[in-house]
KEMARTOR-894370 format. One line per 8 residues: their letters; for each residue y, z negated, x negated of C-alpha. Coordinates in pm, 1 decimal, decimal comma. Example, Ala and Ser with C-alpha at 12.3 -4.5 7.8 and 13.67 -1.06 7.14 Angstrom:
% KEMARTOR-894370
as = -450,0/-780,0/-1230,0; -106,0/-714,0/-1367,0
//
This chain:
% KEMARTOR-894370
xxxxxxxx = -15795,4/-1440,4/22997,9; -15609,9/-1697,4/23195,6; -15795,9/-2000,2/23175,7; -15902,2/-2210,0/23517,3; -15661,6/-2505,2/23570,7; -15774,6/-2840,6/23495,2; -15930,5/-3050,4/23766,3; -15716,5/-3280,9/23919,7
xxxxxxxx = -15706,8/-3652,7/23815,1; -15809,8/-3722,2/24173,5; -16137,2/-3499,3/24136,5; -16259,4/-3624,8/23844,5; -16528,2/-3928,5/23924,6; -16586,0/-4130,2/23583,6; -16883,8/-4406,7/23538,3; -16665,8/-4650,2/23465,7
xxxxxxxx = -16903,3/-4888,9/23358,2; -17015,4/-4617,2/23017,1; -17330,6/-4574,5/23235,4; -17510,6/-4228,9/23254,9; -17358,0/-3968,5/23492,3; -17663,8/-3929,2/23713,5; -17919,3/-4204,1/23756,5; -18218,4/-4131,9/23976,1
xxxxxxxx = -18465,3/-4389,0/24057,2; -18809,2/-4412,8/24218,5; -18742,0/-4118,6/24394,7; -18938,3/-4038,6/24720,0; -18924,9/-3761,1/24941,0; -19226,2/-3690,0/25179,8; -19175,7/-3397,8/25461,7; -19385,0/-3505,6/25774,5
xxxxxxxx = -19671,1/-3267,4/25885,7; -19664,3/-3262,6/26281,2; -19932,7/-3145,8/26548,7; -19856,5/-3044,2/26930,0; -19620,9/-2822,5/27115,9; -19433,8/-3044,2/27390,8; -19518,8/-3399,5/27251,4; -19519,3/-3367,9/26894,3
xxxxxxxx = -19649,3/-3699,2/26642,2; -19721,4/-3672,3/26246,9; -20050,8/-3629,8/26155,2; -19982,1/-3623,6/25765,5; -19731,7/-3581,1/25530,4; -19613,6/-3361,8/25219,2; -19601,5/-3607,6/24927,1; -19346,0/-3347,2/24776,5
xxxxxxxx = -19172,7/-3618,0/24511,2; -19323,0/-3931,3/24461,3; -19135,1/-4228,8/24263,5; -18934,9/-4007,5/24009,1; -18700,6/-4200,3/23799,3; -18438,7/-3968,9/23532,9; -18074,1/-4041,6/23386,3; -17835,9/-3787,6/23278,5
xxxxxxxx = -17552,0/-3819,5/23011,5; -17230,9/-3691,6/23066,6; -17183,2/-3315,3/22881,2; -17590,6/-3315,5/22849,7; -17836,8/-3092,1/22995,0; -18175,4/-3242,4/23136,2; -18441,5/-2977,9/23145,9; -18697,4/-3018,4/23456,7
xxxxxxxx = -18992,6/-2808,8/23420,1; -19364,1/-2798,1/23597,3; -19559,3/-2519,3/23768,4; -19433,9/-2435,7/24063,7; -19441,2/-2637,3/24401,1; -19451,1/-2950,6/24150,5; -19130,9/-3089,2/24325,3; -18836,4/-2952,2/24087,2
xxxxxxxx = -18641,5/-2766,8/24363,7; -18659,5/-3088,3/24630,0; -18553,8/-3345,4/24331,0; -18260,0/-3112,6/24239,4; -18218,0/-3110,9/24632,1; -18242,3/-3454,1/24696,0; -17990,0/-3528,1/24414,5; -17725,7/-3327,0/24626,6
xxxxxxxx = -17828,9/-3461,5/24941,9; -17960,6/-3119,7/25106,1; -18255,7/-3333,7/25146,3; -18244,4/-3672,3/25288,0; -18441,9/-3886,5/25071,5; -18768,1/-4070,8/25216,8; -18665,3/-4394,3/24961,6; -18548,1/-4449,2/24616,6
xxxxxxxx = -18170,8/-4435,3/24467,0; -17931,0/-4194,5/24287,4; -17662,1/-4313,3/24165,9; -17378,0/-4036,0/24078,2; -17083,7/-4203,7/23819,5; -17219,9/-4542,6/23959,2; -17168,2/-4449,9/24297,9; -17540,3/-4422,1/24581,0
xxxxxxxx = -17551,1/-4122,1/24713,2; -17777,3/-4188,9/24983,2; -17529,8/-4401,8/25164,8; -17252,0/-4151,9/25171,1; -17177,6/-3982,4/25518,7; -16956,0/-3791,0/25659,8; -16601,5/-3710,0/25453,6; -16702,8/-3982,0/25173,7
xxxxxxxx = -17005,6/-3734,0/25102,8; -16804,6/-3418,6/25121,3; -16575,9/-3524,9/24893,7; -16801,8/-3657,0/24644,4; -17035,8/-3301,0/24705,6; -16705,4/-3196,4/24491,9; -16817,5/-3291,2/24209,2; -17182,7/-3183,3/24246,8
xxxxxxxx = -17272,6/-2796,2/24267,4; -17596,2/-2600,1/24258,2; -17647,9/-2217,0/24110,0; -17979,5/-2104,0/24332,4; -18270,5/-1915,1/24201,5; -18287,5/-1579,4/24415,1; -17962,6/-1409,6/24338,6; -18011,8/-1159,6/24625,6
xxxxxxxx = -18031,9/-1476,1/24891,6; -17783,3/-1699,4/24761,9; -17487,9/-1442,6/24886,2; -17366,5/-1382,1/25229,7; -17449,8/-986,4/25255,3; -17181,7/-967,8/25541,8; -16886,4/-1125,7/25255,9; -16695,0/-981,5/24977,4
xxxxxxxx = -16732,7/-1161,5/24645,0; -16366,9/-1249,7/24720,4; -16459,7/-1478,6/25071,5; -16791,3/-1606,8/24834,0; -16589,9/-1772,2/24553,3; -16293,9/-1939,1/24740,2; -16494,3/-2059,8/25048,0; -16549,3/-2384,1/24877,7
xxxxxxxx = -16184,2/-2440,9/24794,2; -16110,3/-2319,7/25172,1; -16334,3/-2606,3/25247,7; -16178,5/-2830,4/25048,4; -15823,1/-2773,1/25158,6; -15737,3/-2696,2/24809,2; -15430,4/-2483,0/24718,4; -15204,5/-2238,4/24915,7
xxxxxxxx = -15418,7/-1901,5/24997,4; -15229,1/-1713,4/24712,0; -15336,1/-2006,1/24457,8; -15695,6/-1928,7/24594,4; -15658,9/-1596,9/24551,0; -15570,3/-1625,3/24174,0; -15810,0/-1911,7/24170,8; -16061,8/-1638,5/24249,7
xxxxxxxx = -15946,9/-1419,4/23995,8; -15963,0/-1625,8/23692,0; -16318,9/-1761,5/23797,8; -16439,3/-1422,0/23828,8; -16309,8/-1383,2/23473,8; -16477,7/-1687,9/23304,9; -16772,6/-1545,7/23447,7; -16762,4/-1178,6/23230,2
xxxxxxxx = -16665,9/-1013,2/23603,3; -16389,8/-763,3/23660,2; -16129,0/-949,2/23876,9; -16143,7/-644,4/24059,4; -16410,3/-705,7/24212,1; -16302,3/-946,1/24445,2; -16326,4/-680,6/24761,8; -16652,9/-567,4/24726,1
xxxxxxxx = -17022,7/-625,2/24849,3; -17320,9/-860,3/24703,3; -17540,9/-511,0/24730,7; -17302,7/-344,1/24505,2; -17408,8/-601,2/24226,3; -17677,7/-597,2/23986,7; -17909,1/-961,2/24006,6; -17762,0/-1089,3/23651,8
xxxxxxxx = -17418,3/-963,0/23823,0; -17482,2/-1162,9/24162,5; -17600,0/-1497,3/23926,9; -17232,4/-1466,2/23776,3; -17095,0/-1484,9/24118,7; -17308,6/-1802,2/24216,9; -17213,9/-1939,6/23917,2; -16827,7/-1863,1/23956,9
xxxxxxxx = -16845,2/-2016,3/24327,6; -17059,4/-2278,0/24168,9; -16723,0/-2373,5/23952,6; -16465,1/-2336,5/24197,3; -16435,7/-2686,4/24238,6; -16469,0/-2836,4/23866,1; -16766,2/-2982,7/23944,3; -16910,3/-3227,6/23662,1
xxxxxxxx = -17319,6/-3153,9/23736,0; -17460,4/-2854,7/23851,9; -17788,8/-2824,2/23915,3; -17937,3/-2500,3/23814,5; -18203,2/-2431,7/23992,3; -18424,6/-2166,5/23802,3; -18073,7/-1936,6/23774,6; -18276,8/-1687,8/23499,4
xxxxxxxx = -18643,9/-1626,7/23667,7; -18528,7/-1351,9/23869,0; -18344,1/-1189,0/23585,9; -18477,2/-950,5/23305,1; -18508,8/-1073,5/22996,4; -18235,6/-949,3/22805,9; -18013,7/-1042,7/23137,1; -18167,1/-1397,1/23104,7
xxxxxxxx = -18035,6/-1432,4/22730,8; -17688,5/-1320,9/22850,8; -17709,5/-1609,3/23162,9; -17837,6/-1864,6/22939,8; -17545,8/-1792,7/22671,8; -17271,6/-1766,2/22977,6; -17386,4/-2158,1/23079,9; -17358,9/-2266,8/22717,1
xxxxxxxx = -17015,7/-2194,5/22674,0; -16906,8/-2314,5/22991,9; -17083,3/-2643,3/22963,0; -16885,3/-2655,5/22642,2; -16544,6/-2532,6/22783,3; -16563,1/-2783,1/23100,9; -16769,7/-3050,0/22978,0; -16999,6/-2943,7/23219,3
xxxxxxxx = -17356,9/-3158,0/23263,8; -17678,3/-2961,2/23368,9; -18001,4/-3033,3/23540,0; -18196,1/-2720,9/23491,7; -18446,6/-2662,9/23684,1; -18743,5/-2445,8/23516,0; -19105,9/-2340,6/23501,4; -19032,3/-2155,0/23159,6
xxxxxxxx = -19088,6/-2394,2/22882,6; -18971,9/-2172,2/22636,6; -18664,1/-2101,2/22816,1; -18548,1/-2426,1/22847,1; -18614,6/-2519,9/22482,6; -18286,9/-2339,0/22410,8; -18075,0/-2466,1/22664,6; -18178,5/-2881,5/22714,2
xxxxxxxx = -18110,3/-3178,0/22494,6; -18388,0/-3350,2/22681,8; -18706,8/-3230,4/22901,3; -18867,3/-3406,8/23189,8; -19206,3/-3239,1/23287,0; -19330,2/-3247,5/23630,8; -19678,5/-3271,3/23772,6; -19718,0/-3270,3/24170,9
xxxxxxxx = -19472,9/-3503,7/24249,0; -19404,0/-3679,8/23963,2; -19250,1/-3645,6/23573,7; -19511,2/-3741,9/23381,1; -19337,2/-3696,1/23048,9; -19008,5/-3691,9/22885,0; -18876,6/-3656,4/22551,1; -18610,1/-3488,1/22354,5
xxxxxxxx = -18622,1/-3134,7/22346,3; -18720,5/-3100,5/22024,1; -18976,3/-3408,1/21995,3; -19159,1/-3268,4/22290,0; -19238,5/-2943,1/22170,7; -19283,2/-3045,8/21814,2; -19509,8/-3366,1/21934,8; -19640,7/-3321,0/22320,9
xxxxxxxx = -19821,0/-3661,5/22417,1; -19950,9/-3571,4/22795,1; -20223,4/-3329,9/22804,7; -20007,2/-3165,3/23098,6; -19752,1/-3089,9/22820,8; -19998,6/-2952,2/22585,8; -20155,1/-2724,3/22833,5; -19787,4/-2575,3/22949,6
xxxxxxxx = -19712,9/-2517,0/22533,3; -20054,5/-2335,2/22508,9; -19945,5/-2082,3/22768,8; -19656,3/-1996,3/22585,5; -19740,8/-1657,5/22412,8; -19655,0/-1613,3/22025,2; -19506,7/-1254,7/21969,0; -19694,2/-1268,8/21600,3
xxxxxxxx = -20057,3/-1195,8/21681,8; -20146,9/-1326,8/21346,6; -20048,8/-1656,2/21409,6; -20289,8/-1877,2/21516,6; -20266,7/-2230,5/21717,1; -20482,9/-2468,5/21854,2; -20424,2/-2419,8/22229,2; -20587,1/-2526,9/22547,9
xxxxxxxx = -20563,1/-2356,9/22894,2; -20575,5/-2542,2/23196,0; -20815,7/-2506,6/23437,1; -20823,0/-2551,9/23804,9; -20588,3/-2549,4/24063,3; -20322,4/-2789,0/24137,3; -20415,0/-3024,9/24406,1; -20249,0/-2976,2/24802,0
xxxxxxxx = -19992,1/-3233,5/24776,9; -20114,9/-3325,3/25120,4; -20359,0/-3510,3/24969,8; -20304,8/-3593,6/24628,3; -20552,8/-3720,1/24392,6; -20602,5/-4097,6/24384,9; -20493,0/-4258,1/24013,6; -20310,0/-4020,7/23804,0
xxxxxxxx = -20233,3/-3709,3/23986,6; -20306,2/-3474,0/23708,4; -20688,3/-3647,4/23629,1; -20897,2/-3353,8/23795,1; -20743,8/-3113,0/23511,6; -20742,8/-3284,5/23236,6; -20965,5/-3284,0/22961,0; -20889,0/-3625,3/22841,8
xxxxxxxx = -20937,6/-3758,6/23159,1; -21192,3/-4107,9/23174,4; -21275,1/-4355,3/23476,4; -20946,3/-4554,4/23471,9; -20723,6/-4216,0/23478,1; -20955,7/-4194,2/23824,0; -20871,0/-4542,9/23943,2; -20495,9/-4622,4/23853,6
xxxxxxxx = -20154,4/-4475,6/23832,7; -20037,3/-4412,6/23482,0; -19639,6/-4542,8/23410,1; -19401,5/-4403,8/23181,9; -19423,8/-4584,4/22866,3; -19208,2/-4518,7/22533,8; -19406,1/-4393,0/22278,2; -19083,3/-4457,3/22074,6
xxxxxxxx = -18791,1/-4158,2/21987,9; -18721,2/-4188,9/22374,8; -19036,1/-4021,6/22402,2; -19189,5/-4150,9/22705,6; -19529,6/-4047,6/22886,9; -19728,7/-4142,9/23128,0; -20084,4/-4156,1/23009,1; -20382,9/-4365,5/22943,7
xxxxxxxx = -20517,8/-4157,5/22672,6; -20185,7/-3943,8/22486,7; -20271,8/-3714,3/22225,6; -20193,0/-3784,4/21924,0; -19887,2/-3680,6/21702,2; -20096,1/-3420,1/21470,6; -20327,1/-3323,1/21765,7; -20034,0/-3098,2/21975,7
//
């Protein structure tokens, strides 16, 4: 296999300062609700992320999970500008993203890719694979058309597709095939983050072992750092160094992959482990399902936004808004009332 060239010294953005790659922070992003046909004004708004705040190491993966319509897919958004950002900053090798415009924003949208969750609507239907991978480098004014064309080649081949292929259809593809071809246009451009949003849901599950394995050893190979984007706890135990969990809006814990699902301290958590099913029906757990359904974010709950599910939940969860706090082991929640480390 002939492996992809090195990115170019001029490609590759650095911290500088030994900072983390990506640094989000108090993260907003509210879509406005409007009423009217010829004179339209906003009667309301969609509070779809509300004050996140994350960091992500270079080479490490960051695990985002929640149920869904929790705000994963608009923070992973936001973070590559798709979505403008109501307020907050992120901060990408030191650098705010929300002030780029223009060429300074295409050029740093280099470095930044994203691998989509529906494999069937992430491909032009009316392009061959071939048009697929190298648009970005066409884009990017980067090599001659016959270095694209081998550029094409070899990504196709780091993927586990036949080179071959390049002249045929997305409908001639399986859905773990078509995820390989996101993922090779994904790393046309040696991107340092990608942002993989849900890449396995759609997948069977033996396809979704095979996906999982694929980013692995590319985030190995290219140094490559992840957010990935999940509502599969147990998925993303095998893939992230660290685990953010979401909640309408907001993370209300993170932890090490390992401490969290060893020692979950937000009742959110708990509830998510419980609905993980254990193949050995001998084994028994303490578990507890949660009940009720998540709030409109139209209208979120006043104090912390979780409170009307929770069965820890007292007057002050009603009345204020829980902050992260470090529970030490970089374990941080954001809870009044955590459980307790043999209660999980």
């Amino acid at each position: 296999m002939a492996p992809v060239a090195a990115p170019t010294q001029e490609a590759v953005v650095s911290s500088g300062n030994g900072g983390p790659l990506l640094l989000v922070s108090h993260l907003v992003k509210r879509f406005p609700i409007t009423s009217g046909i010829v004179f339209q004004r906003v009667v309301g708004n969609v509070h779809a992320v509300e004050d996140v705040t994350f960091r992500v190491e270079q080479g490490e993966t960051l695990g985002l999970v929640g149920e869904s319509g929790c705000g994963k897919t608009t923070t992973g958004r936001c973070i590559l500008q798709l979505y403008r950002p109501t307020s907050g900053s992120i901060k990408f090798a030191g650098q705010e993203l929300t002030k780029l415009r223009g060429q300074s924003l295409q050029e740093m949208r280099r470095n930044m890719q994203i691998v989509f969750q529906d494999p069937y609507a992430s491909l032009n239907p009316r392009m061959t694979v071939g048009a697929i991978v190298v648009e970005p480098l066409a884009i990017h004014r980067i090599g001659s058309r016959a270095e694209r064309k081998e550029r094409v080649r070899e990504l196709l081949d780091v993927v586990g597709l036949n080179p071959q292929f390049t002249n045929r259809y997305p409908h001639e593809f399986s859905g773990g095939q078509r995820q390989r071809i996101g993922l090779a246009r994904a790393l046309a451009l040696h991107p340092q983050l990608i942002v993989c949003d849900e890449p396995v849901s759609a997948l069977d599950v033996s396809i979704q072992a095979q996906m999982l394995n694929l980013l692995e050893r590319l985030q190995q190979e290219f140094n490559l750092t992840y957010l990935f984007i999940a509502h599969d706890l147990s998925v993303v135990k095998h893939v992230s160094d660290r685990v953010a969990v979401m909640y309408l809006g907001k993370i209300v814990e993170i932890a090490p992959s390992s401490e969290l699902y060893k020692n979950p301290l937000h009742p959110y958590t708990y509830g998510l482990l419980s609905a993980i099913p254990i193949p050995d029906p001998t084994v028994r757990r303490a578990h507890r399902v949660l009940e009720g359904d998540v709030p409109s974010p139209v209208s979120p709950p006043s104090g912390c936004v979780f409170h009307p599910r929770c069965f820890r939940c007292q007057d002050v969860c009603r009345q204020q808004v829980p902050v992260l706090e470090d529970h030490g082991g970089k374990h941080e929640a954001a809870c009044f009332f955590p459980l307790d480390r043999n209660e999980g």
